[in-house]
C-alpha positions as CSV (number, residue, x, y, z in Angstrom):
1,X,1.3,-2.4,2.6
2,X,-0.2,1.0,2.8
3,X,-3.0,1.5,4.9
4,X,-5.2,5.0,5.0
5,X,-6.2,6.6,7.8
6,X,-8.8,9.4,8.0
7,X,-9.2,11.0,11.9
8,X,-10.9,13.7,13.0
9,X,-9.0,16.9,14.6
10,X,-9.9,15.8,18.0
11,X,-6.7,15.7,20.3
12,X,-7.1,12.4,20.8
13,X,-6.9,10.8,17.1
14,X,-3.8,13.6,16.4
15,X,-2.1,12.4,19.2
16,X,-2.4,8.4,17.7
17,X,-1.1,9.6,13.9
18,X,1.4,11.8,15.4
19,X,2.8,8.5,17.1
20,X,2.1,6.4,13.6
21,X,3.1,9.1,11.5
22,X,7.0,10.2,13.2
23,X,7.8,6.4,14.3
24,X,7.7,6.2,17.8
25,X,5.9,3.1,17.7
26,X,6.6,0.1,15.7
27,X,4.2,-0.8,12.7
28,X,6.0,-4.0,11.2
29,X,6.2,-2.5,8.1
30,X,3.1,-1.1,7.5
31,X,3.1,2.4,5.8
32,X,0.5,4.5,7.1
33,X,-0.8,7.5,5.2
34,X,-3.4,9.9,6.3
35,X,-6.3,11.3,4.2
């Protein structure tokens, strides 16, 4: 399943896709893409 993800440039929300988007966590599959 591919799920979108918008976030703003806040340091916060890059810091969550930069763990989604280079793997370090686990997401059972899911592809996540950002927009």
């Amino acid at each position: 399943m591919i799920i979108r993800v918008a976030h703003s440039p806040d340091s916060d929300d890059a810091f969550m896709f930069y763990a989604i988007n280079t793997k370090k966590i686990d997401t059972k599959g899911y592809e996540f893409i950002d927009i």
